[in-house]
N, C-alpha and C positions, 0 to 999 in steps of 0.2 A: 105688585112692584114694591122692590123695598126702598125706605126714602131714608137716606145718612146723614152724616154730620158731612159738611160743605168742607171739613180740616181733614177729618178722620173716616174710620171705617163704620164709625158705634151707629146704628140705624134707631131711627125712632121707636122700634119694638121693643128695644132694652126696657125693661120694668123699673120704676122709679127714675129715669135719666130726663133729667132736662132740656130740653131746648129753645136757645135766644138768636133767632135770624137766620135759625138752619143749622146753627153749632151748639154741638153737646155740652151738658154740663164739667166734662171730664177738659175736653181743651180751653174752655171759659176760665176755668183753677189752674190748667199751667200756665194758661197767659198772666194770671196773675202772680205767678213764683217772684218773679225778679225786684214784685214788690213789700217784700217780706223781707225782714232784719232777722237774719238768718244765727245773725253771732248776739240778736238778743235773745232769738228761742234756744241757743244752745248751751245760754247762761240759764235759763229759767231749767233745762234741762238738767242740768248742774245742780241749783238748788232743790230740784227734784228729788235727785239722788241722796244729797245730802240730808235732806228731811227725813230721809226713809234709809238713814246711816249706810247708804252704797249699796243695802240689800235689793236685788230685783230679779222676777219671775217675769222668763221669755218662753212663752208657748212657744212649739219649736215643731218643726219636721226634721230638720237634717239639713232642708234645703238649703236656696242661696241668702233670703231675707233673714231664716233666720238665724244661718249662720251670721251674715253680715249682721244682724241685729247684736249677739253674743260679741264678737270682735270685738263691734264699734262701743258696747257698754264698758267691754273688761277696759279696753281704752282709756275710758275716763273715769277710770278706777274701782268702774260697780265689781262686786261680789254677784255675778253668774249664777242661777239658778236654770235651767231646762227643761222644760215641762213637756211630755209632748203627750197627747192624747191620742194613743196607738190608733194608725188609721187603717180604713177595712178590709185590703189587699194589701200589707206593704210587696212591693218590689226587692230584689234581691241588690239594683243600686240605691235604694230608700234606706235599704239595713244599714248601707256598708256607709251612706250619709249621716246616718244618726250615730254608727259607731264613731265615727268621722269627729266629729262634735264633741264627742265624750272626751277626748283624745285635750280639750278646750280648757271646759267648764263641766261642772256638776249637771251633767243630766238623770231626769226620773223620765219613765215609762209609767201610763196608766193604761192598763188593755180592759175595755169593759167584758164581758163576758162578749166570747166569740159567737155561740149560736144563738142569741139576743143579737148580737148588729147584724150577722146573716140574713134575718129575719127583717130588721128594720130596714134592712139595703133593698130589701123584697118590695115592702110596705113603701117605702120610697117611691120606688122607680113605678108601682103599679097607682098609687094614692095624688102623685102630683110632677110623676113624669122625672125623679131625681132621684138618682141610686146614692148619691153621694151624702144625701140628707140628712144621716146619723153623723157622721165625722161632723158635716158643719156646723151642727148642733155641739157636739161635745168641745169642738175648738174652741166657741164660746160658754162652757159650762164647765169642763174639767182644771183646766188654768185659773179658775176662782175659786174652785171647792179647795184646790194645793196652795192656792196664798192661803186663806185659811187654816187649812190643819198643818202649814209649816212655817205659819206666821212670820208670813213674808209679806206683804203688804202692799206692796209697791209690783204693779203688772206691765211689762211694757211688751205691747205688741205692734206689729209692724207700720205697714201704710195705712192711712183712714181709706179702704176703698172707694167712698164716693169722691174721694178727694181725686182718686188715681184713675178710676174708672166712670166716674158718673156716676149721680147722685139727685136728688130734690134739693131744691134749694136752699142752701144755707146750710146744710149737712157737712160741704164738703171743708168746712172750719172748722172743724171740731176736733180737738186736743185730749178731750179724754173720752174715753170709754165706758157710759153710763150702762145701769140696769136699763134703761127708758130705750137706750141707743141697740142697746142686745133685743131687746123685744122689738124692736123694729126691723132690723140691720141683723140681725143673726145666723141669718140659715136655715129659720123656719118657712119660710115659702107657702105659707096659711095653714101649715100644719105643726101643732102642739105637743110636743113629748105626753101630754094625757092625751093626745087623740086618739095614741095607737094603744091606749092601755085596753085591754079586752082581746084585741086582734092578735089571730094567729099564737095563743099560748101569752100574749106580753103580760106582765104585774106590772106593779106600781112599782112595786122594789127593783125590777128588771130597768125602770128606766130613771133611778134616783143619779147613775152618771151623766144624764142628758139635762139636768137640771143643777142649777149654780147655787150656793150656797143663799140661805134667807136675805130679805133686807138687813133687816136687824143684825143676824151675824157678820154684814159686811162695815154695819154703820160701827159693830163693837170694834171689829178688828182695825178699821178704818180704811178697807182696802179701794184703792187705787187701780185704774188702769187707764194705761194710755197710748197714743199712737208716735213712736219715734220717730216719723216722717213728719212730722207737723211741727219736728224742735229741730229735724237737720233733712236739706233738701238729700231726697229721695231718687234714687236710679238705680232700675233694676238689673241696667248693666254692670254697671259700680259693684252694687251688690254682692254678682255675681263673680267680678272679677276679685272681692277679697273673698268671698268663699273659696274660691275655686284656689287661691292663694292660701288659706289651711286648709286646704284637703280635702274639698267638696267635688264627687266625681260626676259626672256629668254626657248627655247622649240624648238625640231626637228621643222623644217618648214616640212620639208617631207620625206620620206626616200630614196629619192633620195639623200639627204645631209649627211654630214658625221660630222658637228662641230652644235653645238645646239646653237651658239651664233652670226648666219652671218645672213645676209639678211630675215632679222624677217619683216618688214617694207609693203615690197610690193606683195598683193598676186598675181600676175600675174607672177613674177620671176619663179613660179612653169613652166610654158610653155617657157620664157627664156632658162632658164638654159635645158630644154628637147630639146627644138630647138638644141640649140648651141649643144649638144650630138649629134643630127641627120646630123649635118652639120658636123661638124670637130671629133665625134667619144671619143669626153671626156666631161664630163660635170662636175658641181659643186664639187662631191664627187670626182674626179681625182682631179679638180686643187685644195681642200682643204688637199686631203690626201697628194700631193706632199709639201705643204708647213711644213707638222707635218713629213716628211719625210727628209727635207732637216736640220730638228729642233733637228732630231735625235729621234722623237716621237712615229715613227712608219718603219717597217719594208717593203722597195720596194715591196718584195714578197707578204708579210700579205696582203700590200693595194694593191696588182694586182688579190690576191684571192678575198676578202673581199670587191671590189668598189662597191659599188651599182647605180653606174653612169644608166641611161638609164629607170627606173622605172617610169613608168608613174603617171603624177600629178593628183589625181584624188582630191587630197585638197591640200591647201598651207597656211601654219600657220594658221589651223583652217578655211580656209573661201572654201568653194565646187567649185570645176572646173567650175560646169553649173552657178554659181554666176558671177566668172570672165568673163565667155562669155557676160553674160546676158549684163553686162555693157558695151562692144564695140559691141552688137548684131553680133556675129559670132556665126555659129551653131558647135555642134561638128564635125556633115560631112563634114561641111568646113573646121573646123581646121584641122582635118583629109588628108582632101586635100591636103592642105597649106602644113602641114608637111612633106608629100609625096613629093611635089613639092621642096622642099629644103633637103631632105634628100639624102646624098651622099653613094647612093647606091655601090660606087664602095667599100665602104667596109662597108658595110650592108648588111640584108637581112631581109625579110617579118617574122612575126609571121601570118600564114595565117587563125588559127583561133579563133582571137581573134580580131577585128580593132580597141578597144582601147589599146590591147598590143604593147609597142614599138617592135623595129625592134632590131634585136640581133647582136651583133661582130659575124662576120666571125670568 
């Protein structure tokens, strides 16, 4: 039986999330929003920029944050940089969002070698159950190796996720984005860009994109990052309604999701986000409905009747499940497998006859 937040959807399975009297650490932090001097962090935001002469580097997808992210800087007068760390399916509406953006500010494109992440999409999804594992690696490593070699110094990226989603305590305050905070918080999920050196063909050279620039070369260049939610209150609706106001196009990735404006970008997130449901028992549509919940947008109950967490991917923003394999050569018996193999049956069970239907809450 799965046991939740008494506010929201977020179940105690979540990995690193807190809980005080039954509620998560994620609605603990917005009850505290209103107590935050909101026009003090947006001055200290200010002197930010000014420190770092207006110049600033936004890791980027296309999407709605970071379009909204790009807007709301050029707004107060930064010089726009766009960094996006090509991710491992884009979508044909992720293109046409990135092109979107260009249309803005200065965006760069970094693609690491395509049958190197192929392989690490592989080594993901079989090694700790995350196809997704390469991209979330390289979001936090490529956006620091490009402040460096275009000495730009100043990084600013979006929400502090524990802040937004749940967190260990005392995380969810946190203003900038350390080397200490990447090694903890990055994307690794107990697996190390050396751990897959050996496996399947990978080098050491093969995975110098999954890794961020030295200390020392950060401490020379003096680089910076930080999280623009923690200097101006944060909404993902918001967000999306200025993206979508320059040009951000938008569409259900799948009906496992519940906001038509998230994770357009990569189709493989379809088997993500079903993984992460099979392992800890909430997926996409739980953590998005809990955030419209905590907003005042939606009703605990409605989104405990109405989740549709758990629906299996059989497309993801238009592109066919048998597409997404084709390109890390996994069959579906495999993934099949694979899913089985990280699925935490202690509050699960089988649809016995169907083997591409997911497995249902107890």
């Amino acid at each position: 039986m799965i046991v939740r937040c008494t506010r929201c959807l977020i179940p105690t399975t979540r990995p690193d999330t807190a809980f005080e009297g039954g509620v998560c650490s994620a609605c603990l932090a917005h009850e505290r929003r209103p107590q935050i001097d909101w026009q003090e962090r947006e001055r200290m935001l200010l002197q930010l920029l000014d420190k770092f002469h207006g110049e600033v580097l936004v890791p980027s997808s296309g999407g709605k944050d970071s379009t909204y992210q790009a807007m709301t800087l050029k707004r107060l007068g930064a010089n726009v940089t766009c960094v996006t760390a090509t991710t491992c399916h884009l979508t044909p509406i992720g293109r046409g969002n990135i092109d979107n953006l260009a249309r803005h500010c200065t965006t760069i494109e970094v693609t690491p070698n395509r049958t190197v992440r192929a392989k690490l999409n592989r080594l993901g999804l079989q090694l700790v159950g995350d196809i997704s594992w390469p991209e979330h690696v390289a979001i936090f490593s490529i956006p620091w190796r490009m402040a460096v070699d275009l000495n730009k110094p100043l990084i600013m990226y979006g929400e502090n996720p524990q802040n937004q989603y749940g967190g260990p305590p005392g995380s969810q305050e946190a203003r900038e984005m350390t080397l200490r905070w990447r090694s903890e918080y990055g994307g690794f999920l107990g697996l190390r860009p050396s751990d897959v050196v050996g496996q399947d063909g990978i080098t050491e050279r093969d995975m110098l994109d999954y890794a961020p620039p030295t200390a020392e070369d950060l401490d020379v260049m003096g680089v910076e990052a930080h999280f623009l939610g923690q200097y101006m209150p944060w909404d993902s609706h918001q967000n999306a309604i200025i993206a979508m106001r320059a040009g951000m196009e938008w569409r259900l990735p799948t009906k496992a999701n519940w906001w038509v404006f998230e994770n357009l970008d990569n189709a493989q997130t379809g088997i993500h986000d079903h993984m992460m449901w099979r392992k800890y028992g909430y997926g996409r549509a739980a953590a998005q409905m809990s955030a419209d919940i905590r907003d005042g947008r939606l009703y605990r109950d409605d989104a405990l009747r109405y989740c549709p967490d758990g629906l299996f991917p059989k497309t993801y923003a238009g592109v066919p499940l048998d597409e997404v394999l084709d390109r890390i050569q996994v069959t579906r018996q495999e993934l099949y497998r694979i899913m089985d193999d990280f699925t935490n049956w202690s509050i699960m069970r089988r649809v016995v006859d169907d083997i591409s239907a997911p497995p249902m809450l107890i």
